[in-house]
N, C-alpha and C positions, 0 to 999 in steps of 0.2 A: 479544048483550049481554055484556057484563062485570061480571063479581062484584067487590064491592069487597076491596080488599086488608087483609086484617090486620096489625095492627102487629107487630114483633120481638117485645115483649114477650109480646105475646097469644099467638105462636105458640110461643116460648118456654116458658110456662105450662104451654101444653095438652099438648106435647111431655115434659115433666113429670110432668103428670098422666096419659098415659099408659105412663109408662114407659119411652120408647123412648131418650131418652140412656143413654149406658151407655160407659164408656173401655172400649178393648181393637177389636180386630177381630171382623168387621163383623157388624152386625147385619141384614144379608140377611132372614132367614129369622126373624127374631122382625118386624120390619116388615111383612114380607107376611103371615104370620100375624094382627097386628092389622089390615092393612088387610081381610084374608077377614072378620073373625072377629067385628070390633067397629060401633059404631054407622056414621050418616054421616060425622058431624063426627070422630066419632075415627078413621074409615077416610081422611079427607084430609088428618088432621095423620100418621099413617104416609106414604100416601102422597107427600106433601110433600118428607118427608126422603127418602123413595127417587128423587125425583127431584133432590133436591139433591144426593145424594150420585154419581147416575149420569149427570148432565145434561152433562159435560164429555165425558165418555166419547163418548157417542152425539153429540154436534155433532159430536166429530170425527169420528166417520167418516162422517156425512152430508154432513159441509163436504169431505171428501178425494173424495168420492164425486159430488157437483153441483158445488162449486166457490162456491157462493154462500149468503153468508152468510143469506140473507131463506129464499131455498128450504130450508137445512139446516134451518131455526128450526122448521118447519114438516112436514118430514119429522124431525123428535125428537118433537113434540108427538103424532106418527103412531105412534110407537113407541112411544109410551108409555102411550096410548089401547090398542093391541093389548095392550100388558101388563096392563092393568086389565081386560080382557074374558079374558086367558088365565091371571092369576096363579095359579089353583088347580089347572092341571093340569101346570105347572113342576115336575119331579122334584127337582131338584138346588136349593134356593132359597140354597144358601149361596154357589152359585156364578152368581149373578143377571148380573152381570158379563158372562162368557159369553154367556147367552142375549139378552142385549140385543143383544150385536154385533151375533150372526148376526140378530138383526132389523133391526136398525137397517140393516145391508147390502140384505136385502131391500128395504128400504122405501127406500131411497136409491136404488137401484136400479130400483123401477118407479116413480120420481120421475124421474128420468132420463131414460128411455124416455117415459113420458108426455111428459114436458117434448118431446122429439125428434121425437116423431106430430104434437105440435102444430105445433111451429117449420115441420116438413115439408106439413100440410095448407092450412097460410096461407101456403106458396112466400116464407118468408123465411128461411131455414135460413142463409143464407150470412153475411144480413145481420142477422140475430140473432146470431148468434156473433160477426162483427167488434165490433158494442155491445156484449154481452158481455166481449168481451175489453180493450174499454176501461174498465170499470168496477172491472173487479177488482183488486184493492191485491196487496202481494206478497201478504199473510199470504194473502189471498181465494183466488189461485187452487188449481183442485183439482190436489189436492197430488199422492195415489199413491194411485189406488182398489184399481189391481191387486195390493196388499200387504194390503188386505184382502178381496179376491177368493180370495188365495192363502191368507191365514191361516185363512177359512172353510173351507178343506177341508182344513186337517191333523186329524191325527185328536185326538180330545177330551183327551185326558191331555198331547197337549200344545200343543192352544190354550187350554185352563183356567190354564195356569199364566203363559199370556205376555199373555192379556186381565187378568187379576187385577196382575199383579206392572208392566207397560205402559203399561195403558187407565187402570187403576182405581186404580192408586197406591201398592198395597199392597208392604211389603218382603216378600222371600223366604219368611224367618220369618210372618209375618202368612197367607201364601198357603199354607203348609203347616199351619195350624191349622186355618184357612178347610175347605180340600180334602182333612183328616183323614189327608194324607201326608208322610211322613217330611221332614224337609228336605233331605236328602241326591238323595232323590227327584224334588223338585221344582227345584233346582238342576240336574241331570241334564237332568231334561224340559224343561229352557229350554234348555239346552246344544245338545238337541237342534233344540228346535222351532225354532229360530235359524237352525241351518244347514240345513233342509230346507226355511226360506222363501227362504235363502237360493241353492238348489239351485232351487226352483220358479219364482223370479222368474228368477234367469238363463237359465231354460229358454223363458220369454217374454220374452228379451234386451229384458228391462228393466235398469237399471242396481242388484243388490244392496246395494253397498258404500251409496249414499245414500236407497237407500229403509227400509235396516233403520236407517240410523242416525238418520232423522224417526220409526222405531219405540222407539229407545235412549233417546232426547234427546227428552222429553216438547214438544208443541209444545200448547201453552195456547189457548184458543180467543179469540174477541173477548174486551174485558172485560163488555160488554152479554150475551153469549152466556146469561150465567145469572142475569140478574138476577131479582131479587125477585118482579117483576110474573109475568115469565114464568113463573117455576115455579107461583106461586102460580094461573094461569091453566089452567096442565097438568093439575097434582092435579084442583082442581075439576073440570075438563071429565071427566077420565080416574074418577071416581068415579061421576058422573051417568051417564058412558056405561055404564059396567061393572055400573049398578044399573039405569037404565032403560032402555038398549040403544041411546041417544042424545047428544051432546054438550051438548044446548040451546042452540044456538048460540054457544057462549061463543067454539069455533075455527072458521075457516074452511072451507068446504064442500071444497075440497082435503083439505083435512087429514082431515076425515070421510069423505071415500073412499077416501083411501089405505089408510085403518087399517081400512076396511072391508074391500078387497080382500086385504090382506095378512092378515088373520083367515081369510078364507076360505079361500085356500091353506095358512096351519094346519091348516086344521082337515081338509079333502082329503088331505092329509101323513099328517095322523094317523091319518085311515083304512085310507088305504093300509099303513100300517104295521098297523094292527089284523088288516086284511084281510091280509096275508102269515103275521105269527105265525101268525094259524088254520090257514092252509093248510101252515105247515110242521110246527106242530103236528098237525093231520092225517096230514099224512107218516110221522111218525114214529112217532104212534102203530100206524099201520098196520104198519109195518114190526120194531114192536118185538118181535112175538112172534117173525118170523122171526130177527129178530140175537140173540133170546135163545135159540133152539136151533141156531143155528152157533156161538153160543158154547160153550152144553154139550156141544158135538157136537167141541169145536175138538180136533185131535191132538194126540199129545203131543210134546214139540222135541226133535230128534235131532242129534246130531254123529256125525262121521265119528271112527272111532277112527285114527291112522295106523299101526298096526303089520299090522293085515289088512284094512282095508279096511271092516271092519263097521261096521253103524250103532249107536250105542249110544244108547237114552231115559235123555235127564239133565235135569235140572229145576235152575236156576240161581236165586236171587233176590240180585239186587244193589241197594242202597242210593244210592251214590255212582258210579255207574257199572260199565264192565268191570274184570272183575278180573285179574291177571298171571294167564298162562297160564306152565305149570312148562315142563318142556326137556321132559316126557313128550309134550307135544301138540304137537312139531314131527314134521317127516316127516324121513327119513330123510339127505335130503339138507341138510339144518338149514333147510328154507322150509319157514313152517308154513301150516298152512290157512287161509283165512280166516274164522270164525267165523259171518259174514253168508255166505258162499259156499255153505259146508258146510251151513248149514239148509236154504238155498234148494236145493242138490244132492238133497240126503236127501228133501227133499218132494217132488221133480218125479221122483225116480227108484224112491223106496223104497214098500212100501204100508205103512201104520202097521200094526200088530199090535193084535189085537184089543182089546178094552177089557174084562176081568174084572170081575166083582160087587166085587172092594175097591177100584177105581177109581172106581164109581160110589156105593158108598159116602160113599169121601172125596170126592167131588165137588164139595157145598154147601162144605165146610170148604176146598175150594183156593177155589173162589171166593170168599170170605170173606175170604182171605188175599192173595187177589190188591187184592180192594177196597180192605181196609186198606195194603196195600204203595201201592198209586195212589196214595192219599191223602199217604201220608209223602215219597213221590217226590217232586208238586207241593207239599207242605208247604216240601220241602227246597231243591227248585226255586228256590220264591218268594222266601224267605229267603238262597239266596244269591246269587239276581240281584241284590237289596235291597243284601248287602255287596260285591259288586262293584262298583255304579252308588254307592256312598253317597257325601256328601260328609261328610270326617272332619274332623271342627273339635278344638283343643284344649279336653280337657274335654269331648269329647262326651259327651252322655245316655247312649250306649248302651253306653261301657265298663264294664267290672267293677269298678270300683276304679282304672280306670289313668287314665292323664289324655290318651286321647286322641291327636288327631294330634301328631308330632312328639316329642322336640322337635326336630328334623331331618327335613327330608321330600322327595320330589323332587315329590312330586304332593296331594292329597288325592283320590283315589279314583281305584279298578284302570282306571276306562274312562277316565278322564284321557288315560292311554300306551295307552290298546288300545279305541281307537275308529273305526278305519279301516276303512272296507267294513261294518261293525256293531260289536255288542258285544263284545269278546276281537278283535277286529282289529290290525293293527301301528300304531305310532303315530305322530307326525312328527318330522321333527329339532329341534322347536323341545322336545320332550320327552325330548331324549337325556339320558342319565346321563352327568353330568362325574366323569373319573375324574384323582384327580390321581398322580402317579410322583416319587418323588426319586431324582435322579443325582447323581452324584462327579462333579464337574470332575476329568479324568483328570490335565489338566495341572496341578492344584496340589496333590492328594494330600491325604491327613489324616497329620500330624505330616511328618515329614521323612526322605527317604534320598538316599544320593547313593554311586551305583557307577562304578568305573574299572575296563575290562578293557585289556590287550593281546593281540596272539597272534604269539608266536616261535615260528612253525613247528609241531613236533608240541607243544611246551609251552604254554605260557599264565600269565597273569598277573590277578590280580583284587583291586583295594582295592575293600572296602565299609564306609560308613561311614551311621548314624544307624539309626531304624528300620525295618526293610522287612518287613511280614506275612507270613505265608505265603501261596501262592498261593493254596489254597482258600478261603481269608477273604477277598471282595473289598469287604466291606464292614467295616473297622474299628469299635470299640467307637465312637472318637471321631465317626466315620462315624452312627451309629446317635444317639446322643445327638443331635447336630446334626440328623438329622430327625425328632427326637420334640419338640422345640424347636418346629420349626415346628410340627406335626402330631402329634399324639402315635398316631395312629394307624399312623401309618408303622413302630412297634414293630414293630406285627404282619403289615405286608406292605410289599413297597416301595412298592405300589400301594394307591392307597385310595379311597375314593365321598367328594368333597367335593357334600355335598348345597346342591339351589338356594337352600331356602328354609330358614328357623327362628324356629320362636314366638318368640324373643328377639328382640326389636327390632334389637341391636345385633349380631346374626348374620351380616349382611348387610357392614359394611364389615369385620369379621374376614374373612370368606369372600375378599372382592376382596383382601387381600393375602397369600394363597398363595400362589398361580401367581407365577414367574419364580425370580431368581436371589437365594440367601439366603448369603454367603459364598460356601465349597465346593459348597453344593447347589442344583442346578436342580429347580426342581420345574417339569414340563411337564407338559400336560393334554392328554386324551384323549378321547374319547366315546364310547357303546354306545347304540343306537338301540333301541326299544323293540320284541322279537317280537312276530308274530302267536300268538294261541293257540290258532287255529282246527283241529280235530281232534288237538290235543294227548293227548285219553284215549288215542285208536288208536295215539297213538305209546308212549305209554308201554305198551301193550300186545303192542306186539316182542320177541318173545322174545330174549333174551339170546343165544341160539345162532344168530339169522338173521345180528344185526349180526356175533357170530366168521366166519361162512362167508362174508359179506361180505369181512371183513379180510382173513381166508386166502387167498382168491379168486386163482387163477393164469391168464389169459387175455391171448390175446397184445394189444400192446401197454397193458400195465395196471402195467408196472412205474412207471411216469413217475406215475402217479395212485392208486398203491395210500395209501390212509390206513389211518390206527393208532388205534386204542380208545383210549377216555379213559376212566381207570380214576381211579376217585373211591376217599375214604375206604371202607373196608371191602372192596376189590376188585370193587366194584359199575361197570357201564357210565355213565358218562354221556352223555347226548341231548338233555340242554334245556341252553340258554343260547348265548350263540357260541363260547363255550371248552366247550362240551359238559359243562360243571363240574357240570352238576348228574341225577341220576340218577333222582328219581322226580316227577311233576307233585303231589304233597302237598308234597315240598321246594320245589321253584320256587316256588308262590303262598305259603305261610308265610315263604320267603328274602323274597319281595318286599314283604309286608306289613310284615316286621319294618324292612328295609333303605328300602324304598320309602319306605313312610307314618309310618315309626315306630310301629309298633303293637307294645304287648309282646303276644305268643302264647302256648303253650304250647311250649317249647320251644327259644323267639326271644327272646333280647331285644330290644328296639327299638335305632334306630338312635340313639349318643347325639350330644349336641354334647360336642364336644372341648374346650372350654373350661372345661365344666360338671362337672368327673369324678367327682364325689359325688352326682350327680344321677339316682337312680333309678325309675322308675316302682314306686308301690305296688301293683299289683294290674293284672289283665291288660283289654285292652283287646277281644279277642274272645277268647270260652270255646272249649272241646273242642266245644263241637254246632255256634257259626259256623264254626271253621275248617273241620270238616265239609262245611256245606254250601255256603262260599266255594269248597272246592279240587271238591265233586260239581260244584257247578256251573262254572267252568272244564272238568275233564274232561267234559261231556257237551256241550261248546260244537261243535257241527258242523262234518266236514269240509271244508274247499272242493269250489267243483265247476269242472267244466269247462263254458263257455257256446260251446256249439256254432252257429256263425250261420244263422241260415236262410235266409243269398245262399249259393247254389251257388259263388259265384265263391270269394267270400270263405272259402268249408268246404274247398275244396280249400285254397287260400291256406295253412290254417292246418294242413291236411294236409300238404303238403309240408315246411311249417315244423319240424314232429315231425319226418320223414326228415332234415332237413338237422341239425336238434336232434343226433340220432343220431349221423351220418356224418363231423359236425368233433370227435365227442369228448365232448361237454356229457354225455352220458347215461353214461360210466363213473363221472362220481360222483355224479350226480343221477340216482339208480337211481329209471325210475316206479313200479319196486312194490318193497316191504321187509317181508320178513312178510307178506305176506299183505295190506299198507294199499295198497292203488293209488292211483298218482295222487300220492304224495309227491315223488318227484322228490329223492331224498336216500338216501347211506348213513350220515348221522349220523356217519360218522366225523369224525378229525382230520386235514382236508392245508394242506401247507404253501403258502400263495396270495403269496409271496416278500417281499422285503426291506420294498417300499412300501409293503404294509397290514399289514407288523409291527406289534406292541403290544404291552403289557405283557402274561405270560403270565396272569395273577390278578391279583386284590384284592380289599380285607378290608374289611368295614364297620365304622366305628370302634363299638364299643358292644356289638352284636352277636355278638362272637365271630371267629375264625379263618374267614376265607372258604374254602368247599370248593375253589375255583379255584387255591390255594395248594399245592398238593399234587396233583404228578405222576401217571402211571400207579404209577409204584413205590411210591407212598406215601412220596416223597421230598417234605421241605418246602422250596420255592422262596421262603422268603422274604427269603430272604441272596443273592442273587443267581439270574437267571433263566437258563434254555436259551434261547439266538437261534435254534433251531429253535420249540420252545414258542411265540416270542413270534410267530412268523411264521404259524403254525397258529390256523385256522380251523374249526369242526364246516361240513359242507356243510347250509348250511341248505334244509328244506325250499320247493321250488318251488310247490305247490300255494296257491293264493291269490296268488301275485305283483303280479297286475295290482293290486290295491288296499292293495297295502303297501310303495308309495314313501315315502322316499328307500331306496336300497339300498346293500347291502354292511356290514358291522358297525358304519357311522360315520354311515352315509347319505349319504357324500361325492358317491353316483352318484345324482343327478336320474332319467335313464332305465335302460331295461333294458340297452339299448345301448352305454350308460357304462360299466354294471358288468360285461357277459363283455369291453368292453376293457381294464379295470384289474384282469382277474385274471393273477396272477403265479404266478413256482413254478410248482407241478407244472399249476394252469391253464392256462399260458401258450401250449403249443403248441394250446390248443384256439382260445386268443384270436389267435390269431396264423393261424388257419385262418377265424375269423370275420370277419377284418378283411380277409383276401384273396378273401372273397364278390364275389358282382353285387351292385349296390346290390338288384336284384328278392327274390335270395333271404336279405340278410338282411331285407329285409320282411317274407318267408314267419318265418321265426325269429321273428323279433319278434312276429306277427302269433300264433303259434303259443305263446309263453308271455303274450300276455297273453289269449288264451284261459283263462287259469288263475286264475280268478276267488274273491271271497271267497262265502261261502255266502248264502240267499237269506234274512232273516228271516222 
């Protein structure tokens, strides 16, 4: 039977007098509340609007999942029946959204099947599908189940953000108030959820590019789909069932079974889940009294001292990571120990020394201290995964006073450029840094000279006439003025970051007329591809005396590939960047925040717009405790690893590939171990890789200050003209992680691996010229063998 339909007005009214309109996003979780909480009639006008508001959602993926518009009608009506018999055991009710999917998947799903037993039992399968396939209009047919097959199993953090923001209608903003997370956050977690349906669907060579973009491009269902009657037909049925355990026949016997069966497997689900916690509650509690006396039992941490060999008990507590290790704790031959080597050495070989009555004293008080230290760890953790992943708006919330992203920026957030293989991975070329350079046209000069020589034998003759500079000034005043005209950054280096983006609207066509020929001066463009920052702490962890012995290093043939230190302001080494320009990983991520995003720091000014030059940020945009735990968190971003195959064939393969690595050369500058880090594949020095991938030796962020890359090992400033050795030099970047930080080389001009040892030059050159006179078999093995060198596993 059918209930009759109430007018707009009436339900208007009652919608009213409960309370339930309200602007703003969404009211999930006060609708289910009234529907739990209140009478009959006021439990169907909540429910009502929960079905008006969700009824788009679930046809469609009932309709992508059967293909037919009469069958979806009916498996939604099923879905929403199972919601009025489950509404009060729904944890999360602000994110209603979600949990409907995954139902609505199930019930589409053994709608499906059902429908297939039948077609199958009455032996007309073939011929039901041909009818079938004549009835269905374009919009009708099913569309792509398998994209909600796939988005059912990403994990919850980030299919809440792309059913809400998708399905349900909601903007970013909206989804991040809903979901009590950051927006920066929830921007990220679509970033991601994006490309892992998009990684999943290609893995069931489905077509991605057009399944995600009927997930982008909202596809509306019939216009009947939610009309009036129906909903009004749902609520009812879905109230009476949920109070009396029945529909009253208002829907189809179908429909009351489906919603029957799909309850059940709830509620088995649920069990099972009950029934695990216990049992691993069990577990643990059983085991907990043993983990709590190997914990008070635990030894205390030993390092190898290098001057005799003894062990010495030291107690370390770090914050943000490892700390520099001084020149005392190398060994004699400048290779220091390895830190993780040394504990594991000293435990497997040493016996701990007894434990005295003041050890066990302070006992409760280290473990006390330990607690609290965990706590501030993942405190710090948290928070600065939070400013890595964030998306930084102009005016963000969460600056101090500053205003935010920009006003120049190349990205808004660090995983933007370093998302490749994971979080702090290398980035693409479509995120390189454009760097722009100005040149003298040689042939027209600034101002004018003009010389006449002869030669009589042992004499000589010379008229000069007009201005000629001295040789050391190759950049004349008039020289200089002419590229602050353009650029006013070009004061400060000849080289400068013309950034992509800027909150000025009109940024954008300033930007496009830099690049080319302005009079006298070329200004040509360049680009820096974004590093990985995968075990960046360990490197910054090198002692300064490993990379000298490195440099010093006399072995024969090593003259052709000996590199030279890169001596930054204050005689410090540098090792991050490709010009090695920068010396400690707290500089590289505050260089990048200010330069990158424009963020003012401590320290940093942000990056400015050149146009703008009176334009200063008020107040900073992250404090001393974010930069903190921005730069802990980079350094404690994990190594790569090596993924060893488990075909025999193939383990050899990648074995031989290391020997041949070896044997043309590749390993005198791609040293595997440095300090004590295995598996780097780098001496972080400076070699010259020849004419072709020359570049500008430095540049300067306009706003920011004097770029460290500006200034030589001498503490000579390059900004009046470069070294064509400098410009040609390269730091040997680290190998570890290779495979998942394509494009390669400092530009990203090399697609393969195999592009980039052919395009190295200079002192590379004899090694590439040994790789390219290979079998094709053994550079297989080679190749095979660095991309063995993988990024880390989250």
């Amino acid at each position: 039977m059918m209930t009759p339909v109430r007018s707009g007005v009436e339900s208007g009214m009652k919608e009213q007098a409960l309370g339930l309109e309200s602007p703003g996003p969404p009211a999930d979780r006060r609708l289910l509340e009234a529907f739990l909480e209140r009478d009959e009639a006021s439990a169907e006008g909540a429910f009502r609007r929960i079905v008006e508001r969700h009824a788009p959602a679930v046809l469609r993926v009932c309709r992508d999942v059967l293909g037919d518009h009469h069958e979806a009608q009916d498996a939604a009506q099923a879905v929403f029946l199972v919601l009025a018999r489950k509404a009060a055991s729904i944890r999360r009710r602000e994110a209603l959204g979600s949990w409907l999917h995954g139902v609505s998947l199930r019930v589409a799903r053994r709608a499906r099947d059902a429908e297939a037993r039948r077609r199958k039992a009455e032996k007309r399968n073939a011929e039901a599908t041909s009818q079938r396939t004549e009835r269905w209009s374009a919009a009708e047919r099913p569309f792509h189940p398998e994209l909600h097959e796939e988005l059912s199993r990403l994990p919850e953090r980030y299919r809440l953000p792309i059913v809400l923001c998708y399905f349900e209608g909601y903007t970013q903003e909206e989804a991040a108030r809903v979901l009590g997370w950051p927006y920066g956050t929830v921007q990220t977690r679509l970033h991601r959820g994006r490309r892992r349906l998009r990684e999943a669907l290609a893995r069931r060579d489905a077509a991605p590019c057009s399944l995600l973009a009927a997930l982008l491009g909202p596809r509306q269902a019939s216009p009947d789909a939610v009309r009036p009657e129906w909903v009004e037909e749902t609520a009812w049925a879905a109230v009476r069932c949920a109070k009396y355990g029945g529909a009253g026949g208002s829907v189809s016997p179908s429909v009351s079974h489906l919603a029957a069966t799909i309850d059940s497997s709830l509620s088995i689900s649920t069990t099972w889940v009950i029934g695990i916690c216990l049992a691993a509650g069990g577990m643990w509690f059983a085991g907990r009294d043993v983990t709590e006396g190997s914990r008070n039992s635990r030894p205390p941490v030993y390092s190898e001292s290098p001057a005799d060999g003894r062990i010495e008990e030291r107690r370390a507590i770090s914050l943000g990571g490892p700390t520099r290790r001084s020149s005392e704790s190398t060994t004699a031959d400048a290779t220091p120990t390895n830190p993780i080597v040394a504990r594991s050495r000293a435990s497997a070989t040493v016996k701990p020394r007894e434990v005295s009555a003041t050890d066990e004293a302070s006992a409760p008080i280290l473990k006390a201290a330990d607690r609290a230290l965990s706590s501030l760890r993942a405190a710090l953790a948290a928070d600065g995964r939070e400013l890595f992943e964030r998306m930084w708006s102009p005016k963000d919330p969460r600056s101090h006073g500053g205003d935010g992203l920009g006003p120049v920026f190349n990205a808004r957030s660090c995983v933007d450029c370093h998302d490749q293989g994971g979080t702090g991975g290398a980035g693409p070329s479509s995120r390189n840094i454009d760097v722009a350079t100005a040149d003298v046209d040689p042939s027209t000069g600034m101002g004018f000279s003009y010389a006449f020589s002869m030669n009589f034998g042992e004499g000589g003759f010379e008229y000069r006439f007009g201005y000629d500079p001295p040789a050391g000034a190759r950049r004349t005043s008039q020289a200089s003025l002419a590229s602050a005209a353009i650029h006013p950054g070009f004061r400060e280096a000849r080289s400068v970051v013309l950034h992509r983006f800027g909150t000025d609207p009109s940024y954008s066509a300033w930007r496009g007329a830099i690049p080319g020929r302005h009079g006298q001066i070329e200004v040509r463009m360049s680009q820096r591809n974004p590093t990985p920052l995968f075990g960046v702490g360990l490197i910054d962890e090198i002692p300064d005396e490993a990379i000298v012995a490195v440099a010093r290093r006399r072995s024969p043939g090593s003259s052709q590939t000996r590199g030279r230190i890169s001596r930054v302001a204050g005689g410090r080494i540098g090792r991050f960047g490709w010009k090695a320009q920068t010396a400690t990983v707290e500089e590289f991520v505050l260089s990048a925040a200010a330069g990158e995003l424009g963020l003012e720091v401590p320290g940093r000014r942000q990056a400015g717009d050149p146009r703008l030059l009176d334009v200063v940020s008020a107040g900073l945009d992250m404090d001393r405790t974010e930069c903190h735990a921005l730069v802990a968190f980079v350094r404690g971003l994990p190594s790569p690893v090596v993924s060893a195959p488990s075909d025999p064939k193939e383990a050899a393969m990648v074995k031989e590939g290391e020997k041949t690595f070896r044997s043309i050369g590749c390993a005198s500058c791609h040293l595997p171990r440095l300090g004590g880090v295995e598996g780097i594949y780098s001496d972080l020095l400076l070699h010259d890789m020849g004419t072709e991938l020359g570049d500008s030796s430095g540049y300067a962020v306009f706003g920011s200050g004097p770029s460290r890359a500006a200034v030589d090992e001498r503490g000579v400033d390059d900004r009046d003209g470069e070294s064509e050795t400098r410009a040609r030099e390269w730091r040997t970047p680290p190998l570890w992680g290779l495979r998942d930080s394509a494009p390669y080389l400092h530009d990203g001009r090399a697609e393969t691996v195999v592009q980039a040892v052919i395009l190295h030059g200079g002192q590379g050159m004899s090694s590439a010229d040994r790789f390219s006179r290979l079998s094709t078999r053994r550079k297989r093995q080679v190749e095979a063998f660095l991309m063995s060198l993988g990024a880390p596993r989250e």
